[in-house]
DRENDO-1510 file (C-alpha; in Angstrom, 1 decimal, always signed):
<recs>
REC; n; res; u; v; w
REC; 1; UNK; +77.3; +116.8; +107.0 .
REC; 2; UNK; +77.2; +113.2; +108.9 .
REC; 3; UNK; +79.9; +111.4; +109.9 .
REC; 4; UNK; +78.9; +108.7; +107.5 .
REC; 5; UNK; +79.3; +111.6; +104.6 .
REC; 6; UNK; +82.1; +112.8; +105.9 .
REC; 7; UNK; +84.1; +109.6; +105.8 .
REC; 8; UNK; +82.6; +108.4; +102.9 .
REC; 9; UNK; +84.0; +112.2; +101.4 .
REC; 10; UNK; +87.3; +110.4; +102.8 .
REC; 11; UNK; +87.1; +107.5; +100.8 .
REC; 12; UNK; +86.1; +109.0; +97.7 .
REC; 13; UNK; +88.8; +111.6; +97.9 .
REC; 14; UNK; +91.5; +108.1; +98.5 .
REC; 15; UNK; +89.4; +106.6; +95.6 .
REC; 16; UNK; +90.3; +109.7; +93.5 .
REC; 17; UNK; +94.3; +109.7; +94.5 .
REC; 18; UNK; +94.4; +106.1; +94.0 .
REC; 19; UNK; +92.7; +106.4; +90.6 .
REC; 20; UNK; +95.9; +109.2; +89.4 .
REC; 21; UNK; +97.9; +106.2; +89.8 .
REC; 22; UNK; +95.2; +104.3; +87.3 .
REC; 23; UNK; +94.3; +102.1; +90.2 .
REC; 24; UNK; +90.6; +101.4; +91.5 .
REC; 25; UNK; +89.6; +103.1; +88.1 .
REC; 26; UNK; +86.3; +101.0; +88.4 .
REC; 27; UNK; +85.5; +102.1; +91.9 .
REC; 28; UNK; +85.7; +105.8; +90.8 .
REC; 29; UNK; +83.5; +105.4; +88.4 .
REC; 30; UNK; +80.9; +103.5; +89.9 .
REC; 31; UNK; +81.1; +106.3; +92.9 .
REC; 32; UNK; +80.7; +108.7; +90.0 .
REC; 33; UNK; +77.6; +107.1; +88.3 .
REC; 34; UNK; +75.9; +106.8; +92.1 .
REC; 35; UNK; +76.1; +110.4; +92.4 .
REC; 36; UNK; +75.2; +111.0; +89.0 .
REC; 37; UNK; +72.3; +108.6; +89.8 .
REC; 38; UNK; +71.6; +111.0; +93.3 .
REC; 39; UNK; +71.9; +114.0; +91.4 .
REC; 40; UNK; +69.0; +113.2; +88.6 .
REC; 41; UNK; +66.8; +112.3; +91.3 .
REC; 42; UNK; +66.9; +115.2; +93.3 .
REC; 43; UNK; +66.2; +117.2; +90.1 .
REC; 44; UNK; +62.7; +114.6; +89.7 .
REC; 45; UNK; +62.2; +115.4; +93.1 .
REC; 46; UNK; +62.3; +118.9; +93.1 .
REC; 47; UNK; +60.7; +119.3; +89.4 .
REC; 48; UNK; +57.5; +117.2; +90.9 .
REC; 49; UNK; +57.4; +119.0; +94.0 .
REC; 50; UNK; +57.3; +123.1; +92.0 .
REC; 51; UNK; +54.7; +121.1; +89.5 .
REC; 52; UNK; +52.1; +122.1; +90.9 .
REC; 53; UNK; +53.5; +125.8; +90.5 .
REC; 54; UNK; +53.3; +125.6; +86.9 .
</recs>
C-alpha cells in the first residue's frame, strides 16, 4: 500500500470514529459511495478483460 492509501486508510478509519458520535455522517458516506463506485469498476474491468475467455 502507498503512503497516500495508507493515510487516506487513516482518515477514513477517524471518519468512521467520528461518525459513532453521528458527526461527519455525510463524509462517511460519500467515502463509502467512492469505494462502492471503485469497487463496480474493477468488476467492469475485470469482466471485459476474461470476455474474450467466454
Amino acid at each position: 500500500m502507498s503512503p497516500g492509501g495508507i493515510r487516506l486508510y487513516g482518515l477514513a478509519r477517524r471518519v468512521i470514529s467520528k461518525n459513532m458520535n453521528g458527526e461527519d455522517a455525510h463524509i462517511a458516506s460519500m467515502r463509502l459511495a467512492l469505494e462502492k463506485g471503485r469497487e463496480e469498476r474493477r468488476r467492469l474491468i475485470i469482466r471485459d478483460v476474461f470476455k474474450p475467455l467466454n
